[in-house]
N, C-alpha and C positions, 0 to 999 in steps of 0.2 A: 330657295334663294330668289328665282323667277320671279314667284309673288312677291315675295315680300317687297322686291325693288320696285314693282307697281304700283303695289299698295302707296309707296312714299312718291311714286310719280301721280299717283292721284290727289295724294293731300299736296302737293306742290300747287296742280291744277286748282281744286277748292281752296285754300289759303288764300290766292292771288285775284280770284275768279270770286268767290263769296265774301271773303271778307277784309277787303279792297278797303281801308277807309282808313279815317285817322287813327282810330287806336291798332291798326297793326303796320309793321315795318317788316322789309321782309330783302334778302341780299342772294348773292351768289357771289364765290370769295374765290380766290388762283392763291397758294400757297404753292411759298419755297421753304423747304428747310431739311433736318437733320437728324436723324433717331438711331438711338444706339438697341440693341437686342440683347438680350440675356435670354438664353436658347437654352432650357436649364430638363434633360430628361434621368428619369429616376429607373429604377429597375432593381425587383430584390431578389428576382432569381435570372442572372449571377447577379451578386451585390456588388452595383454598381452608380454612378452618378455621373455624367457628361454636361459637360459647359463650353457652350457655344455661344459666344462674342463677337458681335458682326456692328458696322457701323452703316449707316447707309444715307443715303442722298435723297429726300422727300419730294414728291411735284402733289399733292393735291387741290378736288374739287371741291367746296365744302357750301353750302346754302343753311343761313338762320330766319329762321321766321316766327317773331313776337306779336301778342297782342295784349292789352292792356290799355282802359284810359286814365291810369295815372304815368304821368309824362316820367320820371324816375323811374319804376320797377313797371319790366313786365316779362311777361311769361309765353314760350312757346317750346320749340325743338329745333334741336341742330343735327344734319348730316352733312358725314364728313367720307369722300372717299379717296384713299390714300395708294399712293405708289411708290415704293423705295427699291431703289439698286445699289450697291455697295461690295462690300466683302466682308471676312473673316478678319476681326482683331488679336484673338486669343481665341486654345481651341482647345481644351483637355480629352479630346478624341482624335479620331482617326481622318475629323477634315481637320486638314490646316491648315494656319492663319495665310492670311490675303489669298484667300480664295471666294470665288464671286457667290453673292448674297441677291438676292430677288424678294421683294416681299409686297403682297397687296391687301388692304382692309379695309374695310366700313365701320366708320364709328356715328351710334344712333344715340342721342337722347335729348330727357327735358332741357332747355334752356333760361336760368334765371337773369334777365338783364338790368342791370343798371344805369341809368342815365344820368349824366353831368353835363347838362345843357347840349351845345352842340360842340364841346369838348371832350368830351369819351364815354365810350360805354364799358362796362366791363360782363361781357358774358359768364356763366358759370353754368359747365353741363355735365351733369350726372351719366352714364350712359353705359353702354354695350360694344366692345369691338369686336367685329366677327373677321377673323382673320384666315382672310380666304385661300393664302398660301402664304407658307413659309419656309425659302429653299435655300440649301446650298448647292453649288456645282462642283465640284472635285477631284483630283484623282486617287482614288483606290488605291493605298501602296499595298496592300494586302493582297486582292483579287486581281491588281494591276490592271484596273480598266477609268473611264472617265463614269463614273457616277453621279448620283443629285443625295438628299436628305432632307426632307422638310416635312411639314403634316399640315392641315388648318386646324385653327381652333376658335373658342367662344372665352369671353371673360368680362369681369366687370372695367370699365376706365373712367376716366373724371378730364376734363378740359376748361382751359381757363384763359378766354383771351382778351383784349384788349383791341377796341375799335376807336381810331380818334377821325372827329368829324363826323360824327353817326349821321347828321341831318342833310350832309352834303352826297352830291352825286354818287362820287368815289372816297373812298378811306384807307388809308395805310390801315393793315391789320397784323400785328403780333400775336403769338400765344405759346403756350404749354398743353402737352398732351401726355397723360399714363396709362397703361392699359397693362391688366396682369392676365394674358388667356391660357385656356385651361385645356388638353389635350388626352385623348387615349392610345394614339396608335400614331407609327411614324411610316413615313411612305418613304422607301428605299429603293432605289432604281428605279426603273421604266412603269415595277405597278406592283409592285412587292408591299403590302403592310405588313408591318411589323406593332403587335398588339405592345405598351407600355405600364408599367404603374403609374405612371406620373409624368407628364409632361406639360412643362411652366413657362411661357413666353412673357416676360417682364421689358415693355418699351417704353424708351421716353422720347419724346417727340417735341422740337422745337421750330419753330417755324417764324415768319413774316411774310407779310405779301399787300392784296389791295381786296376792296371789295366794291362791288357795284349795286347800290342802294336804290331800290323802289317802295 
């Protein structure tokens, strides 16, 4: 994870640093918003299925950097990294609902842009969230103690937002986020994994905020 987050601080550096001109545009965005979780683990020995519902509170930092010399379309990537705190909505296991939810991710990919003057862009990006934690906090009626439940995982997601004013300083910014990650094992207490069939992390993410354009 180390590298990889280098690696995207070095292309930040060359992006800005090399290819500084008119055909590329390039931002750094403050997002507020709202994502619900579907916490969905499988298991066929005992045969069983868990669904965990958690809604949570968004603050992310997010950077798109296009290039392109047709003024309408252009093309680059978008990173997005996200932080959510919330709780338990609905809970067909042993956490129960309104119990506190912690969640943090990175979302990487291409970015296709469109341009309407300096009336709106609408980005569209394909991508990867790597979801670096996913917890709940609780208390054990079972073992009777205060416990956690959560795992990381990988998945494919797609984002879709809306920048108006692209050409100016600052921009109000909107969007949508989906991300389905994909999981083998759940970390249960203090450091206990527990090996899974299947475990499915289904988010959506709604957000608005500003962005600061160079």
């Amino acid at each position: 994870m180390k590298k990889f987050l280098s690696i995207i601080a070095v292309a930040f550096v060359l992006s800005t640093a090399v290819f500084a001109k008119d055909s590329y545009e390039g931002d750094i965005q403050l997002h507020f918003g709202f994502s619900t979780d579907n916490f969905n683990i499988i298991n066929s020995v005992p045969n069983a299925e868990d669904n965990i519902y958690s809604g949570l509170f968004d603050f992310e930092i997010a950077t798109t950097h296009v290039w392109g010399e047709n003024s309408v379309v252009k093309v680059g990537f978008t990173v997005d990294f996200n932080s959510g705190i919330g709780g338990t909505i609905n809970a067909s296991s042993n956490v129960e609902n309104n119990r506190f939810a912690l969640k943090y991710d990175l979302f990487v990919g291409p970015t296709f842009a469109f341009t309407l003057g300096n009336v709106v862009r609408l980005d569209v990006t394909p991508g990867v969230s790597l979801v670096g934690c996913d917890f709940f906090f609780y208390f054990d009626n079972v073992n009777d103690n205060f416990t956690t439940l959560g795992t990381s995982a990988i998945g494919p997601g797609a984002e879709v937002k809306i920048k108006f004013a692209p050409s100016s300083r600052f921009s109000p910014v909107i969007g949508f986020r989906f991300a389905a990650s994909f999981s083998s094992f759940l970390v249960y207490g203090s450091s206990e994994n527990k090996p899974v069939d299947n475990l499915l992390i289904f988010t959506n993410t709604w957000f608005l905020g500003f962005g600061w354009n160079w």
